[in-house]
C-alpha positions as CSV (number, residue, x, y, z in Angstrom):
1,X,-67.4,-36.8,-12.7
2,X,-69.1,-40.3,-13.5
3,X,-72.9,-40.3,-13.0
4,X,-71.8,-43.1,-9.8
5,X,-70.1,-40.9,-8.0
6,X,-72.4,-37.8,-8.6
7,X,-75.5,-40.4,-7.3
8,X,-73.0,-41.4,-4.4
9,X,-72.5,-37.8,-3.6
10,X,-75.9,-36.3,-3.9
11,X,-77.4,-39.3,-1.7
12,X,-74.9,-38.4,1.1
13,X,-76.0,-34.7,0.5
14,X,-80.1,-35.8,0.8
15,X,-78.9,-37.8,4.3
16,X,-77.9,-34.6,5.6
17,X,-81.4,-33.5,5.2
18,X,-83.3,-36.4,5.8
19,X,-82.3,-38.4,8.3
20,X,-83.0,-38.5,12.0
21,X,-79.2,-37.7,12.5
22,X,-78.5,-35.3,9.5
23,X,-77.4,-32.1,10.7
24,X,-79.6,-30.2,8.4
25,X,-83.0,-32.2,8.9
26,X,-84.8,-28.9,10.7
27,X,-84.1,-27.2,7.6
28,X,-85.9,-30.0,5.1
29,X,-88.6,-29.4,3.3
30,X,-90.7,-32.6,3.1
31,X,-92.5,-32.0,-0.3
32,X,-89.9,-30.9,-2.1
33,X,-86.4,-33.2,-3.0
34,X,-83.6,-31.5,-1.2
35,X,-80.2,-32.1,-0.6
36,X,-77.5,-30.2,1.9
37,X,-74.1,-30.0,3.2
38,X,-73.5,-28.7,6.5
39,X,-70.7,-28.4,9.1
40,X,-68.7,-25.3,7.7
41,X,-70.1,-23.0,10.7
42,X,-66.9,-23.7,13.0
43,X,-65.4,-20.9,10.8
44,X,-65.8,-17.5,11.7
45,X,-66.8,-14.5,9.2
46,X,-63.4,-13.8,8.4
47,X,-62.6,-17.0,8.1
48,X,-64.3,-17.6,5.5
49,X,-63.6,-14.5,3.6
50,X,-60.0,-15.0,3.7
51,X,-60.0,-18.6,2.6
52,X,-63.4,-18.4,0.1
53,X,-64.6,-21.6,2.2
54,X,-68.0,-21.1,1.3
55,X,-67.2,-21.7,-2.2
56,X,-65.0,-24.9,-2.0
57,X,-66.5,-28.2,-3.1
């Protein structure tokens, strides 16, 4: 991956966190640099287990 598109990504990532929109925001840590990704909690359990979702990038 070129160092652009890893700073593209990881800024979208910190949004999640950050802003007064992002999804995760009640789950940032103001002192620290954090970034998130969220939205993968419309699968159930088994869901996930069958399709390793929580691993896929």
């Amino acid at each position: 991956m070129k160092d652009s598109t890893a700073f593209i990504v990881t800024d979208m990532l910190k949004s999640v966190m950050k802003e007064p929109y992002g999804t995760g925001r009640l789950a940032n840590i103001p002192s620290l640099p954090v970034a998130g990704k969220t939205g993968s909690t419309n699968f159930t359990p088994e869901q996930r287990a069958a399709n390793n979702i929580h691993l896929r990038v």
